[in-house]
C-alpha positions in Angstrom: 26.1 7.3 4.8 27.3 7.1 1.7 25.9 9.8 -1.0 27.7 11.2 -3.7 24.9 12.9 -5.9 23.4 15.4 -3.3 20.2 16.7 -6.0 17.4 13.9 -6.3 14.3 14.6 -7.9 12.6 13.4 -5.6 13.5 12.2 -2.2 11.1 9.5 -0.1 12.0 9.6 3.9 11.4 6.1 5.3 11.9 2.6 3.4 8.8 0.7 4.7 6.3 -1.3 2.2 5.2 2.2 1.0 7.7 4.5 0.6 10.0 1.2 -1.3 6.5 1.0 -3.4 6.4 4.4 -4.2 10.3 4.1 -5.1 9.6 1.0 -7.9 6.8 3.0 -9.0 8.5 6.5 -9.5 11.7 5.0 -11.5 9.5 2.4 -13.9 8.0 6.2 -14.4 11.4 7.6 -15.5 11.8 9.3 -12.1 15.3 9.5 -10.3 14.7 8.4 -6.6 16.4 8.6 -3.5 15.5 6.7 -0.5 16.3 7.4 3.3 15.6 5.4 6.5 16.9 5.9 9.5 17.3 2.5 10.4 19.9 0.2 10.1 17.7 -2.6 8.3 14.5 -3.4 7.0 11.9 -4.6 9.7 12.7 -7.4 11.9 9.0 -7.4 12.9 6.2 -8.6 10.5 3.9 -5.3 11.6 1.5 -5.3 8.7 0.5 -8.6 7.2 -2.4 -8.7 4.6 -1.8 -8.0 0.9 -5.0 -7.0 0.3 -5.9 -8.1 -3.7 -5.5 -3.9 -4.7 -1.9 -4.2 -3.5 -1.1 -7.1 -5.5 -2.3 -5.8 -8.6 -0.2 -3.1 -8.3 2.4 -5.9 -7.7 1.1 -7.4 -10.7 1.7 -4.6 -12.4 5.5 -4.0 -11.5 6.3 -7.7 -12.1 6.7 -9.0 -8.5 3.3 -10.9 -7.9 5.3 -14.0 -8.0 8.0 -13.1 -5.8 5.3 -11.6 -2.6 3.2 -14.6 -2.9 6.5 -16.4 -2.5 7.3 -15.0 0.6 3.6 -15.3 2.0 1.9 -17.9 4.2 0.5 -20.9 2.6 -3.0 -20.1 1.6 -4.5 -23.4 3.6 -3.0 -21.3 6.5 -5.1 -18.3 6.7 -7.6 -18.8 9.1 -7.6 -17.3 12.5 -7.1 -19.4 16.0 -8.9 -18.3 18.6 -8.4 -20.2 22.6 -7.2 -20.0 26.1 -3.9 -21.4 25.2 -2.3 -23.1 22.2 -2.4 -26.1 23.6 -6.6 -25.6 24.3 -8.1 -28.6 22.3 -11.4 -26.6 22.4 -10.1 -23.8 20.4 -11.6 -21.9 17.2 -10.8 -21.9 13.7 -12.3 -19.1 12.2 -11.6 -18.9 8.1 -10.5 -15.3 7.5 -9.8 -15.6 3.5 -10.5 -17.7 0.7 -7.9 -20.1 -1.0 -5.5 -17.2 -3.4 -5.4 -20.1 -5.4 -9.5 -20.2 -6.3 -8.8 -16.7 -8.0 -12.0 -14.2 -8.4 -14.0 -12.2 -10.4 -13.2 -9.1 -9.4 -9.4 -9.5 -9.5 -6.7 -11.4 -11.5 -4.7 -11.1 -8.4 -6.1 -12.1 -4.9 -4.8 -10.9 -1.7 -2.2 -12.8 -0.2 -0.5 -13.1 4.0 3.0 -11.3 3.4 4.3 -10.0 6.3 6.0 -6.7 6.2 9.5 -8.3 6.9 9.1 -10.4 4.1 7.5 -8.2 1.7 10.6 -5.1 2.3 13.5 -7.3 1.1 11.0 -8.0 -2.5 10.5 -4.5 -2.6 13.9 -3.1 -1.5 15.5 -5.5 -4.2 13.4 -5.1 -7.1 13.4 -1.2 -6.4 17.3 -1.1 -6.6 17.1 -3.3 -9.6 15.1 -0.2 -11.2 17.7 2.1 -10.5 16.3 3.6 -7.1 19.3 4.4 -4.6 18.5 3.4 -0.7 20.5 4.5 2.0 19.9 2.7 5.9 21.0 4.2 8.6 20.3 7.8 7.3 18.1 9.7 10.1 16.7 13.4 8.5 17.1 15.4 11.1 15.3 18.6 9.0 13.0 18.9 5.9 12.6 23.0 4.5 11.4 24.3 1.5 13.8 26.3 -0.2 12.9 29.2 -3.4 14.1 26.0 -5.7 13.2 22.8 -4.2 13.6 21.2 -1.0 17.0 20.9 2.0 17.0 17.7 3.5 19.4 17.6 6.8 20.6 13.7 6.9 22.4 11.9 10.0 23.9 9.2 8.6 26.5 8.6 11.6 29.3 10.3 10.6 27.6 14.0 11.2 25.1 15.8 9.5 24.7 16.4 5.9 22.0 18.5 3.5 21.0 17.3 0.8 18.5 19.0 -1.9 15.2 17.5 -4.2 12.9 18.9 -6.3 10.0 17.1 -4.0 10.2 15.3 -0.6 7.1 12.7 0.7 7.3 11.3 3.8 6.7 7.6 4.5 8.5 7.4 7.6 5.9 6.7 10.0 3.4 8.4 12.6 5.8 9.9 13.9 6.7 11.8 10.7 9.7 14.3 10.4 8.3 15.6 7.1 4.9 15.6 8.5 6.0 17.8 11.5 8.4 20.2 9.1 5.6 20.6 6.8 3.3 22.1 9.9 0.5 19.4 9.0 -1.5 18.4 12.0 -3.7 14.7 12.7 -7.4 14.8 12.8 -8.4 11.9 15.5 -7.8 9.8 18.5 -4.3 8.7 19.0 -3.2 6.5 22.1 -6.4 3.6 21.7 -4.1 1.1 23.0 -0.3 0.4 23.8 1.5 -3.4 22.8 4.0 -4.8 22.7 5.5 -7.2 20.1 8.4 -9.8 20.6 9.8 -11.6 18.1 11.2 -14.9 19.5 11.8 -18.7 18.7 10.0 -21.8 20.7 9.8 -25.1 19.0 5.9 -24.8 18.8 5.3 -26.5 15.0 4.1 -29.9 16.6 1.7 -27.9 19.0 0.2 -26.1 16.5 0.3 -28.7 13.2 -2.8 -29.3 11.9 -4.4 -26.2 13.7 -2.0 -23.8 12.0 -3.1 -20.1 11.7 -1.9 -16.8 10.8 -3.0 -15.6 13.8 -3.4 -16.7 17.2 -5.9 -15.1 19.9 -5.5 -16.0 23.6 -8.6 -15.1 26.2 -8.0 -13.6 29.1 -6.2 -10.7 28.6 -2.9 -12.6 27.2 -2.5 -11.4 24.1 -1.0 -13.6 20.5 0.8 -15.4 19.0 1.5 -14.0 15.3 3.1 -17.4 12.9 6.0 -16.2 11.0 6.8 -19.8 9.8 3.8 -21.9 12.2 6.9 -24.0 13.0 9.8 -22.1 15.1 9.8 -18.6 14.6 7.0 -16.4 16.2 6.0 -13.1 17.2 3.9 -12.8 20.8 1.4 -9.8 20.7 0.8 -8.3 24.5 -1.3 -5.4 25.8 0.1 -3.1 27.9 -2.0 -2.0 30.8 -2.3 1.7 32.1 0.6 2.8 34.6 2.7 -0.1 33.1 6.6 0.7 32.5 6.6 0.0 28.9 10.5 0.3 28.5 11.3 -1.9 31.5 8.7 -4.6 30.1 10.4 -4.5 26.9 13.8 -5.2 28.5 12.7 -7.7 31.0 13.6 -10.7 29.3 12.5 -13.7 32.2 9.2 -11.6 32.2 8.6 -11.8 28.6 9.5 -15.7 28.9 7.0 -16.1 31.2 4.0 -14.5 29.4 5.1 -16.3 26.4 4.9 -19.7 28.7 1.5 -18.8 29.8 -0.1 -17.6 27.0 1.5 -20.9 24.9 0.1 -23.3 27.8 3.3 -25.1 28.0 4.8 -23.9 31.3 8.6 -25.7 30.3 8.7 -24.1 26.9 11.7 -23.3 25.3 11.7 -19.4 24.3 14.9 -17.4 23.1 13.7 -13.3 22.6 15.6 -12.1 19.4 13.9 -9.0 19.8 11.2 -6.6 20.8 8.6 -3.4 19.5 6.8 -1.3 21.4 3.6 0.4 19.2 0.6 2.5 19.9 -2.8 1.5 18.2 -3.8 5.2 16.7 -7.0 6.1 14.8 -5.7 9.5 12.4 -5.6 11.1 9.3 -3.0 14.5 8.4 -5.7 17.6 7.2 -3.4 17.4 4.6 -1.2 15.3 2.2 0.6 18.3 1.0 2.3 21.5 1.7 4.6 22.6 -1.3 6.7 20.6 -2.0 6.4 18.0 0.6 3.9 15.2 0.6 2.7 12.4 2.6 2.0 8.9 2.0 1.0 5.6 4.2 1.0 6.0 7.9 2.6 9.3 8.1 -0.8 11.0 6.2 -2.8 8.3 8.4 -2.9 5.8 10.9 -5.7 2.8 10.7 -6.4 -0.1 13.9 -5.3 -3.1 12.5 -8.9 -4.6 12.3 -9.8 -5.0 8.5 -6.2 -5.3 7.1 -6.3 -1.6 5.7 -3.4 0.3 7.2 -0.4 -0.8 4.9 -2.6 -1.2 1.7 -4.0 2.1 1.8 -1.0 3.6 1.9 0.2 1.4 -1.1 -2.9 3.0 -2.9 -1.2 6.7 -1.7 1.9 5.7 -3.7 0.1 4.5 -6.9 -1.8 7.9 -7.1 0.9 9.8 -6.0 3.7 7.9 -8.3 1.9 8.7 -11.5 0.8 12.6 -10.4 4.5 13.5 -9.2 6.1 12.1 -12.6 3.3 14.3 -14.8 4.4 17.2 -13.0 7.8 16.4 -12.7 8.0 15.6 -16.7 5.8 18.7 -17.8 3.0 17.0 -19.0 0.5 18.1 -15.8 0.6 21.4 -14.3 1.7 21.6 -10.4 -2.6 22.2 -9.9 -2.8 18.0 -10.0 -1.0 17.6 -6.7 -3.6 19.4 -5.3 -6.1 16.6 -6.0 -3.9 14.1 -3.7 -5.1 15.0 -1.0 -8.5 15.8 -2.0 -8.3 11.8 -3.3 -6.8 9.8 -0.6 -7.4 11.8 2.6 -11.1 11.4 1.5 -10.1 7.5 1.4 -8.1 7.8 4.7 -10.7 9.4 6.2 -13.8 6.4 5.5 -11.3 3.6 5.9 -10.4 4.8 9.9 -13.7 5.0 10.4 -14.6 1.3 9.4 -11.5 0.1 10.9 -12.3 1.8 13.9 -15.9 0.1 13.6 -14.5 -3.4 13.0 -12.3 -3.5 16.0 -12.9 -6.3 17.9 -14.9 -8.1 15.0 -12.8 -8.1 12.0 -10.6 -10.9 10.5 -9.1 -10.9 7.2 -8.6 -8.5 4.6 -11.8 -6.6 2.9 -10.7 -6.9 -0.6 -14.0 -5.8 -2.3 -14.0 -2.1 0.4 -10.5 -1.5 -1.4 -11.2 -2.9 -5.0 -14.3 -0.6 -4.9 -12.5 3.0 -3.5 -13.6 5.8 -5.8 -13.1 9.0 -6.3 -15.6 12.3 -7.4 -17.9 11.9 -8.4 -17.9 7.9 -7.4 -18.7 7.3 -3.9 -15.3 7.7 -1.8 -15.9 3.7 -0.1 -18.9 1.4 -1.4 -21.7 0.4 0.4 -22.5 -3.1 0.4 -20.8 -5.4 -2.3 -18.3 -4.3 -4.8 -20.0 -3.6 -8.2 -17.6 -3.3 -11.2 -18.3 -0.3 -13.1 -16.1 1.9 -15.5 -17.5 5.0 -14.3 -15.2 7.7 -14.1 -13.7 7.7 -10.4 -14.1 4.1 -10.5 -10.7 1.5 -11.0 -11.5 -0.1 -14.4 -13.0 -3.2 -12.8 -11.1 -6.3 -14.4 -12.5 -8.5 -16.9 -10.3 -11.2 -18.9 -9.3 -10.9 -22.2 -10.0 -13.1 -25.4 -6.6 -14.4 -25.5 -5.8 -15.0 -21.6 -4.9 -12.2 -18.9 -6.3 -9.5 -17.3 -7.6 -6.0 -19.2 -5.1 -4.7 -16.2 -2.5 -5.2 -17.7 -3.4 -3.0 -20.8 -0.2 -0.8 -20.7 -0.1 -0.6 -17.0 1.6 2.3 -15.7 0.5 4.4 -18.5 -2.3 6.6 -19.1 -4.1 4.9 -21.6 -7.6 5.1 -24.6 -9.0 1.7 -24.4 -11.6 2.0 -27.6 -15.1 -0.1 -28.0 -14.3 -0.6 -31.9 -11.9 0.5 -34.4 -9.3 2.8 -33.2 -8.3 5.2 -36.6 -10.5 7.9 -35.5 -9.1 8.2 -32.1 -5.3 7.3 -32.9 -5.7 10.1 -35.4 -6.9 12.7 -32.8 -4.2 11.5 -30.1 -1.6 12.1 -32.5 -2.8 15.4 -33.4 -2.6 16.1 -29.6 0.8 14.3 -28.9 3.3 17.5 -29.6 1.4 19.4 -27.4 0.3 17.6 -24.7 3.5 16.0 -24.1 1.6 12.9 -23.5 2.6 9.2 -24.9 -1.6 7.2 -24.9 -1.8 4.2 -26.7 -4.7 3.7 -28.3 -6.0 0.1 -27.8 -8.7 -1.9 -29.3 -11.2 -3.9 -26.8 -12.7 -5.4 -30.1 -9.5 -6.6 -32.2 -6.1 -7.3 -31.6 -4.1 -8.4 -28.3 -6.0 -6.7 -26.3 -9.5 -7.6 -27.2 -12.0 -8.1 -24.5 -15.5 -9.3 -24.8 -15.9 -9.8 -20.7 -14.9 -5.9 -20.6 -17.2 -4.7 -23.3 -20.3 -6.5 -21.4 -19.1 -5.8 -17.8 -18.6 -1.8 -18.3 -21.5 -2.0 -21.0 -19.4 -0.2 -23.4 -21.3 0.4 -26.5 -19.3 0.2 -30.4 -17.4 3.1 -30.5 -17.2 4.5 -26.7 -13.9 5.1 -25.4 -12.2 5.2 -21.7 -9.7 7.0 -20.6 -7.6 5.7 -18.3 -5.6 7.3 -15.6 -2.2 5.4 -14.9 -3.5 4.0 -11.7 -5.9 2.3 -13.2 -8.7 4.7 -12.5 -11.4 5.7 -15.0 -10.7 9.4 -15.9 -13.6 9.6 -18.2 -16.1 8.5 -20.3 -17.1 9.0 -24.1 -20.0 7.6 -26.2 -19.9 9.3 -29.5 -18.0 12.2 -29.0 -15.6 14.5 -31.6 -12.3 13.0 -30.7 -10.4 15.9 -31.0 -12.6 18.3 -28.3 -13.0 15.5 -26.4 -9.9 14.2 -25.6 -8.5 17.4 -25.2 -11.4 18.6 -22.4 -10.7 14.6 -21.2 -6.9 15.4 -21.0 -7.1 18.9 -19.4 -9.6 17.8 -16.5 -7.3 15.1 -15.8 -4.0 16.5 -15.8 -4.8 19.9 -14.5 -3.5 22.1 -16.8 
């Protein structure tokens, strides 16, 4: 381990999709970042697969939507395969997602297939390229809050080592270090189901070609097949049975052949195991995000079935909120009274999304892009019931809409708090500036009727009338509403209720 600045402001624990996430996000805020994960490497193993389209706006957002969809499975591939074998000629296709390439209404940036061992190297490189430091092979052995931040005891191999941050937020897993330090217990039912994952290499591309999948499901109790390239790398899904040795399965190469054989249909089939992951399916959510000064975020606040594609994207929404909270208070412009809403937020989220996971098991394929696109928070519904409806209510993400000269009104100073304006914007420009000293707030003042950012689809899809302005959090969320309001009065009640202060 190599560290020679021992203060970070913040310090995430665990380098997976989110925690790497929440690292691109808190340094495009200004924040200084340090990451730790215990292992040596990113993932070997794809785990979570589905980009949901929420996910890849944020992605959007930080500039990487080309380089995730890069490393994703062709869009003519998602569809789900569904047989007694590979080589069943009676199997099922089953269509889990349209075409990326047809687009939508609801999102400039539909979900992609990006498997988590292909996503971390996009996120770990464009997070060092912001100026986030990430150590592997760092194991934190103890998290305490101190009278003036937070002690971090790091392993890194060559004995143990403190380190000190302003915050700490856990990413690292359900098995969470900070999670257990910070005295926070799961709400839920843990243990659903044990599996076991192998990651090997078969020359199956001419079994599979024209039927080729993202995933593979074989009857009878056999387990998957999970396509990392559909041609000769692969990882075999298998349920483990009560009163099964899990450890001795996992090391049990001949065995592991063998199910791969039989679950492939092609009894001669030639299988090299590169490696192997045991997991447990859990169904849980922490009865809090926060203690102090440490936080949680992804599957360390909550763990979510895999049915429905919400597990890793949830906690990517986590970061987002989180990211733009911890950097207010961090850089004086929120009082410390806004964290507390994090957990009011998301576990609310975490709480409805394991529930429809938990009801889709068995049933679900794909990822529900319009559940995620249409999470709220009070006083907007916490999921939505039936079909996403845009709406720039407050609580609501400010639903996308294109703008008059091409793009998304996303991309309207993403990142950034910001006043998007139904008309001219003198009035309000004037009031913001009055505020600016004070509030130690930069919000750019933008024009939906003139200008770059004009938008005619937005003014008709929120129903904005001349003159009404939005406020809008930095993760995209409306904070609030104004028709004809004072400017001044209003912005400054606007600000307050938002920022907690």
């Amino acid at each position: 381990m190599q560290e020679t600045t021992t203060h970070r402001e913040v310090i995430i624990v665990g380098a997976g999709p989110v925690g790497l996430t929440l690292a691109l996000l808190l340094r495009r805020a200004g924040v200084d970042v340090l990451v730790l994960e215990a292992h040596p490497g990113l993932s070997r193993h794809p785990k979570a697969r589905g980009v949901a389209a929420s996910s890849m706006e944020t992605y959007r957002g930080l500039g990487i939507e080309g380089a995730v969809r890069a490393a994703s499975l062709p869009s003519e591939h998602v569809r789900f395969f569904r047989g007694d074998s590979l080589v069943d000629a009676a199997a099922e296709l089953i269509t889990g997602a349209a075409d990326p390439a047809e687009g939508s209404a609801n999102t400039p940036s539909p979900g992609a297939l990006c498997s988590q061992d292909r996503l971390e190297p996009v996120l770990a490189d464009a997070a060092r390229a912001a100026g986030a430091d990430l150590i592997f092979g760092a194991r934190v052995t103890d998290v305490a809050e101190t009278e003036h931040g937070v002690e971090v005891s790091v392993d890194g191999g060559a004995g143990l080592r403190t380190l000190t941050a302003d915050w700490v937020v856990g990413c690292d897993g359900s098995r969470s270090i900070v999670r257990e330090r910070a005295g926070i217990s799961l709400s839920g039912d843990q243990d659903l189901g044990r599996f076991l994952s192998v990651r090997f290499r078969a020359p199956l591309g001419a079994t599979v070609r024209g039927r080729e999948a993202t995933s593979y499901f074989i009857s009878g109790g056999k387990g998957g097949f999970l396509a990392v390239d559909n041609d000769t790398e692969w990882i075999y899904q298998y349920p483990i049975a009560e009163g099964v040795d899990s450890e001795a399965l996992r090391h049990d190469v001949p065995r592991l052949v063998g199910l791969v054989r039989d679950a492939a249909g092609i009894p001669e089939l030639a299988v090299e195991i590169t490696d192997t992951m045991l997991w447990r399916m859990d169904a849980c959510v922490a009865d809090s995000f926060r203690a102090g000064r440490l936080l949680l975020a992804g599957d360390s606040a909550h763990q979510t079935p895999p049915t429905g594609g919400h597990g890793m994207n949830v906690g990517i929404a986590d970061a987002q909120t989180l990211a733009w909270q911890l950097a207010a208070v961090i850089q004086g412009r929120a009082g410390g009274a806004l964290l507390d809403t994090y957990t009011a937020e998301r576990r609310a989220v975490a709480v409805a999304v394991v529930a429809r996971s938990r009801g889709n098991a068995g049933r679900a394929y794909g990822i529900e892009d319009e559940l995620l696109l249409g999470t709220g928070y009070a006083p907007a519904p916490v999921l939505p019931e039936g079909a996403y409806a845009p709406a720039a209510t407050p609580g609501r993400r400010l639903p996308h809409a294109d703008l008059d000269g091409g793009g998304s009104v996303l991309d309207i100073e993403w990142g950034r708090a910001r006043l998007l304006i139904a008309g001219g914007v003198a009035r309000w420009a004037e009031a913001v500036g009055s505020l600016a000293p004070a509030s130690h707030l930069e919000l750019p003042v933008v024009s939906l009727t003139e200008g770059e950012w004009a938008s005619a689809a937005l003014l008709k899809r929120a129903e904005l009338a001349p003159g009404e302005a939005l406020l809008v959090r930095p993760d995209g969320v409306v904070a609030a509403r104004a028709a004809a309001a004072e400017p001044v009065g209003w912005l400054n009640q606007a600000l307050g209720a938002m920022l907690r202060r």
